[in-house]
N, C-alpha and C positions, 0 to 999 in steps of 0.2 A: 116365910122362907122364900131364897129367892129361887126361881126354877131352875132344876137341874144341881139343887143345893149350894150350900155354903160355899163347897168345889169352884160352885159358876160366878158368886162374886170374887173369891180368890183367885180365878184367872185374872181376871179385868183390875187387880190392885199390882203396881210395881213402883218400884224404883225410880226415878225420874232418874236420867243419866247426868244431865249437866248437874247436877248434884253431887254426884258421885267424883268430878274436876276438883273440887273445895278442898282446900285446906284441913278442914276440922270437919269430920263427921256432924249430919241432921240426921237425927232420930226423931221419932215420937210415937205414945200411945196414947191413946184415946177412947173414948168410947162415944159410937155412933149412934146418934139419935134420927129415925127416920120415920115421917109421915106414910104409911104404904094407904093409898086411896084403894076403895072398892072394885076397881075396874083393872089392879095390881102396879098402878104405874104410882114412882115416889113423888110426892109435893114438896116433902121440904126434908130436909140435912142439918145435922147442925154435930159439933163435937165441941169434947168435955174430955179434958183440956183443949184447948187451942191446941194445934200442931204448927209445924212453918207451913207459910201460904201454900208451896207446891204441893207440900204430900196433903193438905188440906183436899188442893184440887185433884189431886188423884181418885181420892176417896168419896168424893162427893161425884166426881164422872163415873165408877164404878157401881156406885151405886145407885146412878139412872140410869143406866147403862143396863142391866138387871131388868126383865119383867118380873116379880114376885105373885106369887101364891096370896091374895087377898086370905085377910081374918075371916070367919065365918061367925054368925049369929043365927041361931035358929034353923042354921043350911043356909044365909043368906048372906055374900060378900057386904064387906063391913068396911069404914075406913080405920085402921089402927095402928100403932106407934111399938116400932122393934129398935133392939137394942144392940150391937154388935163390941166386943172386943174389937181394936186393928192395933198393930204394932208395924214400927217400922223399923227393926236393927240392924243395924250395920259395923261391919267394923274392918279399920284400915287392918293392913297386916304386911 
């Protein structure tokens, strides 16, 4: 988990603005694959499906952006792989 909870990486996810200029609404959902090292800090990101590049990059700065709560083994910080939901919708009106 990341400190300060869930809460603390949904602050750090938004909307790109120049996005929001477009003709045609970008959405996407995804689910976040991330490497959390032993020491709390992420190695690696990857999503499933692909999203558009920006909200891509949104998502991947939020989530280094983030110290996390290392897995434990035994009581002993461990390196291991979490999963997150993100959804991005929007809609013209």
């Amino acid at each position: 988990m990341p400190v300060g909870g869930v809460a603390a990486l949904y602050s750090k996810l938004y909307y790109p603005p120049q996005l929001r200029t477009r003709p045609y609404v970008i959405h996407g959902k995804a689910i976040v694959l991330a490497t959390i090292e032993a020491n709390g800090r992420v190695s690696e990101v990857s999503l499933s499906p692909r999203m558009h590049p920006e909200l891509e990059r949104v998502v991947i700065q939020a989530f280094h952006a983030c110290q996390w709560k290392p897995a434990r083994k035994h009581s002993v910080p461990v390196r291991a792989s979490v999963r997150f939901p993100i959804s991005f919708d929007t809609y013209k009106k």
